[in-house]
C-alpha positions in Angstrom: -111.8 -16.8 -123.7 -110.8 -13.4 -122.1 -108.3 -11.3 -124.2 -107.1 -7.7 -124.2 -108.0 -5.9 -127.1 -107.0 -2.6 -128.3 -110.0 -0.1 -129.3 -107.8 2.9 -130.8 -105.8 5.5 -129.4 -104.1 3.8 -125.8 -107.6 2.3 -124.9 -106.9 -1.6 -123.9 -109.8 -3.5 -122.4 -110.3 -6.9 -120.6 -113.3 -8.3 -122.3 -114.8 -11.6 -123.2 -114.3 -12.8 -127.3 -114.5 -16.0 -129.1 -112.0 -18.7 -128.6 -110.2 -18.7 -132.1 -110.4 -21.7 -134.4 -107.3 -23.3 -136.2 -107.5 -23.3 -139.7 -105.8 -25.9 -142.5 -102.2 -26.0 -141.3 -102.7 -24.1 -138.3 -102.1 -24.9 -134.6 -104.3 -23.3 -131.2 -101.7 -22.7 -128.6 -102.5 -21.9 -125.0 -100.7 -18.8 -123.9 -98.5 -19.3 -121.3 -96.5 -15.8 -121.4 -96.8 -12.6 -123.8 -94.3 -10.2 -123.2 -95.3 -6.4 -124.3 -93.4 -5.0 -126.9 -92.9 -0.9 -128.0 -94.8 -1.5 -131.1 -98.0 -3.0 -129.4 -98.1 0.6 -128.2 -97.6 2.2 -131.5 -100.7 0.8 -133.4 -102.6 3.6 -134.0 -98.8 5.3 -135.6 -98.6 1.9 -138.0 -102.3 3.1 -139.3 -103.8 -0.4 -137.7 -106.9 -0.4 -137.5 -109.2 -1.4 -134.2 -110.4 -3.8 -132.5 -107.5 -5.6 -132.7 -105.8 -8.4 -129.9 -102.3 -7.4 -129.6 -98.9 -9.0 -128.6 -96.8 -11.3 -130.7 -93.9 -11.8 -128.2 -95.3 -15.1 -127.1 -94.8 -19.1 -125.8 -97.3 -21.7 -124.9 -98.2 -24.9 -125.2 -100.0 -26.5 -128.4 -103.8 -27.6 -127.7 -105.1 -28.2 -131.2 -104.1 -29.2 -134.3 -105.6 -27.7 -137.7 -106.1 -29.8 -140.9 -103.0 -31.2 -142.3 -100.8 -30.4 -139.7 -98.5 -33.3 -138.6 -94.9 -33.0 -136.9 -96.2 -31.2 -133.9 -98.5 -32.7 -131.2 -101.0 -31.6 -128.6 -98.5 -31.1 -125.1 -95.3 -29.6 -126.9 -94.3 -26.5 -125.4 -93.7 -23.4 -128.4 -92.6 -20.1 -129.0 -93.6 -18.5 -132.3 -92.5 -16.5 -134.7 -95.7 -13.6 -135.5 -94.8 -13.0 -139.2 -97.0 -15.8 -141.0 -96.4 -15.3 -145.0 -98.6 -15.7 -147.9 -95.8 -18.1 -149.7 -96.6 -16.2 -153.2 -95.2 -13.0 -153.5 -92.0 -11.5 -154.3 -90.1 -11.6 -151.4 -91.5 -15.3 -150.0 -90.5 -16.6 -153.7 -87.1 -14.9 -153.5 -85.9 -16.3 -150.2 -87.0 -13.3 -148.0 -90.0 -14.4 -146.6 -89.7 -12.4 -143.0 -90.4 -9.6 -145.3 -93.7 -10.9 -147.3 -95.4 -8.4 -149.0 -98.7 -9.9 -147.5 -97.9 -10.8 -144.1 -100.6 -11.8 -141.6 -98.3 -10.9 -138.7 -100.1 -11.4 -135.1 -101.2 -8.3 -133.6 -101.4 -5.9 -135.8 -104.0 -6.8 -138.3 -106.2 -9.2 -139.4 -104.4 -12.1 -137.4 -105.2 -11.8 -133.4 -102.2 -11.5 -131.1 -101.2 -13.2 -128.2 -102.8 -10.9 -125.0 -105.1 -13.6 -125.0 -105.4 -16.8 -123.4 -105.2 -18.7 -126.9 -104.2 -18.0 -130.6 -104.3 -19.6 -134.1 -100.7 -19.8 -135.9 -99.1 -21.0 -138.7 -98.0 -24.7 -137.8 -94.9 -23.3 -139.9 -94.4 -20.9 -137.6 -94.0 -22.6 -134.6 -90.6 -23.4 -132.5 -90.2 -26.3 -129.6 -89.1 -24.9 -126.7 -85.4 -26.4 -124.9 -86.3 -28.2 -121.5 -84.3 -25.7 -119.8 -85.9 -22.8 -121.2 -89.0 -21.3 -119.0 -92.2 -19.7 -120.7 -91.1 -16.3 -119.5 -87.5 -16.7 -120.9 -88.6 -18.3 -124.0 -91.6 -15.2 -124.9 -88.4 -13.3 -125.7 -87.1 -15.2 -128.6 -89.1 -13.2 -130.6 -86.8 -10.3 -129.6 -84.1 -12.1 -129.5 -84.0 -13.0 -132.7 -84.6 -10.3 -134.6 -81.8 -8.8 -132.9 -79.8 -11.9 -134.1 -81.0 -10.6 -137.4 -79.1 -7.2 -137.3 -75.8 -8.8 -136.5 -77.1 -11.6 -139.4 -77.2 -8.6 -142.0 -73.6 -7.0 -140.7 -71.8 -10.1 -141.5 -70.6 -10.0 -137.7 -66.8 -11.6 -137.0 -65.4 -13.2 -134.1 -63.2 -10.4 -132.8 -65.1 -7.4 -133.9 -65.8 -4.2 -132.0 -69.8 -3.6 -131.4 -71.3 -0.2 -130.6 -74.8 -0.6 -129.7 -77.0 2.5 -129.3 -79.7 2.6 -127.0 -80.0 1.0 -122.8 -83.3 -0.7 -123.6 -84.4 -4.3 -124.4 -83.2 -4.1 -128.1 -79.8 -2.8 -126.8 -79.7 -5.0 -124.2 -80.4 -8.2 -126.0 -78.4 -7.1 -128.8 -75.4 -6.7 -126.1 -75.8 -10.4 -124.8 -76.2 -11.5 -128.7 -73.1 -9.8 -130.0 -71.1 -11.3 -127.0 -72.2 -14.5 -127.2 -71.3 -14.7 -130.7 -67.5 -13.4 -129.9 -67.6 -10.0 -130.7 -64.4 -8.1 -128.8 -65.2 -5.1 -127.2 -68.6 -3.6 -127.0 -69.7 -0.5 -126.2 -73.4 -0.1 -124.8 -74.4 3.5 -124.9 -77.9 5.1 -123.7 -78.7 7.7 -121.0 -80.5 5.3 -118.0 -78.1 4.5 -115.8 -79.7 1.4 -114.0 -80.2 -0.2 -117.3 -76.5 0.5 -118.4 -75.8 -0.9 -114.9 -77.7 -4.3 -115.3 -76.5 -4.7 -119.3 -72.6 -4.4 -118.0 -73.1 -6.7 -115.3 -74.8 -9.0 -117.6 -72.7 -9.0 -121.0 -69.6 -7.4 -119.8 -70.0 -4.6 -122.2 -68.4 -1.3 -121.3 -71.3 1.2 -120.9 -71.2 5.2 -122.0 -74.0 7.6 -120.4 -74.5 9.6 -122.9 -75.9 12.4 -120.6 -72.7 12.5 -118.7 -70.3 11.7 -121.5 -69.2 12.5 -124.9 -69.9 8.8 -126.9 -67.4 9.7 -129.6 -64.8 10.6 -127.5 -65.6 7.3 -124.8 -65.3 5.1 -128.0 -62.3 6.6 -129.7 -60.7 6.3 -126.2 -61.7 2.5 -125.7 -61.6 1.3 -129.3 -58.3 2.4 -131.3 -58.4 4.1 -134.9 -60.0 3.3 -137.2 -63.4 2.7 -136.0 -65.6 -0.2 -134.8 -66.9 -2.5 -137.2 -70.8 -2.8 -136.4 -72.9 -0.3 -134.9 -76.4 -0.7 -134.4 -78.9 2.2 -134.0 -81.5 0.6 -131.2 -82.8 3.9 -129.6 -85.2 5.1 -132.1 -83.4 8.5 -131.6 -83.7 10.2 -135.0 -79.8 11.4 -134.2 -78.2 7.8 -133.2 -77.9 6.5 -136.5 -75.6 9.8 -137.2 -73.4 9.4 -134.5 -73.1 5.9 -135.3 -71.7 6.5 -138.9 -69.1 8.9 -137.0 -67.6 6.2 -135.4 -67.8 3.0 -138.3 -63.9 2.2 -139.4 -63.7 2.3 -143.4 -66.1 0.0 -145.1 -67.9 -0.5 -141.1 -71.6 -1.2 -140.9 -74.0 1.1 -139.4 -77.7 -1.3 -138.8 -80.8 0.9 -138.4 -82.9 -2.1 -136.5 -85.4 0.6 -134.3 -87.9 2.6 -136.4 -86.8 6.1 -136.2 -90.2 8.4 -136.1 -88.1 11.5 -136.5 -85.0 11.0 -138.7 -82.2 13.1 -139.0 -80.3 13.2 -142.3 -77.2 11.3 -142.5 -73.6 12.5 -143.9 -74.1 11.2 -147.4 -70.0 12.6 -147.9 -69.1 10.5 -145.1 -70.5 7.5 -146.4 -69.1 7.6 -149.9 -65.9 8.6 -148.8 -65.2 6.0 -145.9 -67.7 3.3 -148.4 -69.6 2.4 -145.3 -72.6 0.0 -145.3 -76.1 1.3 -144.1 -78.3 -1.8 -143.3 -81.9 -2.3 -141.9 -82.8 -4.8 -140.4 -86.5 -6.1 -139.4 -87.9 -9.1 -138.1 -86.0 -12.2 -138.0 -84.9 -14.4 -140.8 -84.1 -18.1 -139.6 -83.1 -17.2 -136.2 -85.3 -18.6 -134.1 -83.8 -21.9 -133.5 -79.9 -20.6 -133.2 -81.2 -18.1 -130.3 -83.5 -21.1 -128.9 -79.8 -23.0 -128.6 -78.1 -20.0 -127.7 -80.6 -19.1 -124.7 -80.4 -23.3 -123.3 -76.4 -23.1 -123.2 -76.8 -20.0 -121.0 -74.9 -17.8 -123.7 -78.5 -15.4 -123.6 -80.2 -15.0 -120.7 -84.1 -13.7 -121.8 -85.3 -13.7 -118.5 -83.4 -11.4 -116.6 -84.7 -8.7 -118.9 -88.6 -9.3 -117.1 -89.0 -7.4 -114.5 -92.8 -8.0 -113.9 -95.4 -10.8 -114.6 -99.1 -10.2 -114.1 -102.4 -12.1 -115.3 -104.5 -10.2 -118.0 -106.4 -8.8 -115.3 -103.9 -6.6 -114.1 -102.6 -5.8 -117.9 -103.1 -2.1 -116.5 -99.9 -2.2 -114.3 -98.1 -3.9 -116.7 -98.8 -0.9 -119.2 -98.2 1.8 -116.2 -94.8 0.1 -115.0 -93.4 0.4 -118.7 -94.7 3.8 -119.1 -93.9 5.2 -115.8 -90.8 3.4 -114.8 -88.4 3.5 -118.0 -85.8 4.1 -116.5 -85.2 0.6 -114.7 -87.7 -1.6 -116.0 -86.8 -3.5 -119.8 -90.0 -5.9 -119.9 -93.0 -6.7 -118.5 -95.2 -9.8 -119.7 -99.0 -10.9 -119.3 -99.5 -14.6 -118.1 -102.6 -15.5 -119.8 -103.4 -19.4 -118.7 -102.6 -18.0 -114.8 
């Protein structure tokens, strides 16, 4: 089968390697649509080591079933969800599993990813896909729901006042997620305009440029005293998570959900004296299926967020659109099977 595999540094090649085999209680699923995520950019910064098939933002269609695997069948159209867990260790036997202390998580290790035209997964791991739901839209469950996570790990009310830091997928999707479970007012803030632009048109959120306003003073003007409730750091910028805090009413909840490379410190005062809540937040944990529902009512909307589909052969203009057009492209995705 033909793949893309990463050989270190930000060298990707189109080459020729073995069509994978499901194991016991594993499935083969055809790709249908891989979307390219930040981190499949950032292996050689996560110490992986090469050759190694990225991608793990994925759907397809199931082709083979593994040794005692039942409840799925050859045909069914799947999304799934790249952290596979060992089942034994600390965190799978204490209810986190999304965290497992020996994850074989696709694309970034041992387990190949999805920039292929097939992969082996856990049959556990594996999510039908709603009729109404394409291949492109349904890749981006994967991001979907780990943004579902963040607002999971706030304890998010009906009614409560979001700021979301950062204009890119992340802050996009988590826009669309936080409305469409009833936050009030949210507050998108980031520095590209077109992508401020397209999240306010889609979610209704009010946006901030950040390069053209002040974000404390645009929230405290929007959002009365005392504060918002959630904000979520989705920038990566090592000072978001700081302005964040600023703005958290007593007892509010800052989530760090990007991975920060360069962090700056935080107001440790600030926090014990307004008992705020500092959260991370990574992966997903059982929110697959609720952003699945949420995404065939309509209430997300996963594919308005790809603005380019190409077969692996042009994988190189994928890469070159996302690194050379930022400021108004959010995803691009690789179409495998095409």
């Amino acid at each position: 089968m033909r793949a893309i595999v990463w050989q270190g540094a930000a060298d990707f090649a189109l080459q020729e390697v073995p069509d994978p085999l499901p194991a016991a209680g594993q499935v083969l699923v055809q790709v249908e649509a891989s979307a390219v995520c930040g981190s499949d950019l950032h292996l050689q910064d996560f110490g992986a080591p090469p050759p190694i098939i990225p991608g793990h933002e994925a759907s397809g269609v199931v082709v083979e079933l593994g040794k005692g695997v039942a409840g799925i069948e050859p045909g069914e159209r799947v999304v799934m969800d790249p952290v596979q867990v060992c089942g034994r260790c600390w965190s799978c036997r204490n209810g986190i599993e999304h965290l497992c202390l020996n994850t074989r998580h696709l694309g970034s290790g041992s387990a190949a990813g999805t920039w292929a035209q097939r992969v082996a997964v856990d049959a556990r791991n594996l999510y039908r896909i709603p009729e109404a739901v394409g291949f492109q839209a349904a890749a981006l469950s994967e991001p979907a729901a780990v943004c579902c996570e963040s607002f999971q790990r706030a304890g998010l009310r009906e009614g409560d006042a979001v700021l979301v830091i950062g204009d890119g997928p992340f802050g996009f999707l988590h826009a669309q997620i936080a409305a469409a479970l009833g936050a009030g007012k949210i507050i998108c803030a980031g520095h590209h305009e077109r992508r401020l632009e397209r999240i306010r048109e889609r979610t209704g959120a009010l946006i901030c440029n950040t390069r053209r306003e002040d974000l404390q003073e645009r929230v405290r003007r929007e959002i009365p005293a005392p504060g918002v409730d959630v904000a979520v750091e989705a920038s990566g910028s090592g000072a978001a998570p700081m302005s964040g805090l600023k703005l958290l009413r007593p007892r509010g909840t800052l989530v760090v959900f990007s991975y920060i490379w360069k962090p700056e410190a935080l107001d440790m005062g600030l926090i014990h004296m307004k008992e705020l809540n500092v959260l991370g937040s990574c992966r997903s944990h059982g929110a697959f299926q609720r952003c699945l529902e949420l995404m065939a009512s309509g209430k997300i909307n996963t594919a308005c967020l790809v603005d380019l589909v190409v077969p692996l052969e042009d994988f190189r203009k994928a890469l070159a659109r996302l690194l050379e057009d930022k400021p108004s492209t959010f995803k691009v995705a690789l179409a495998p099977s095409s």
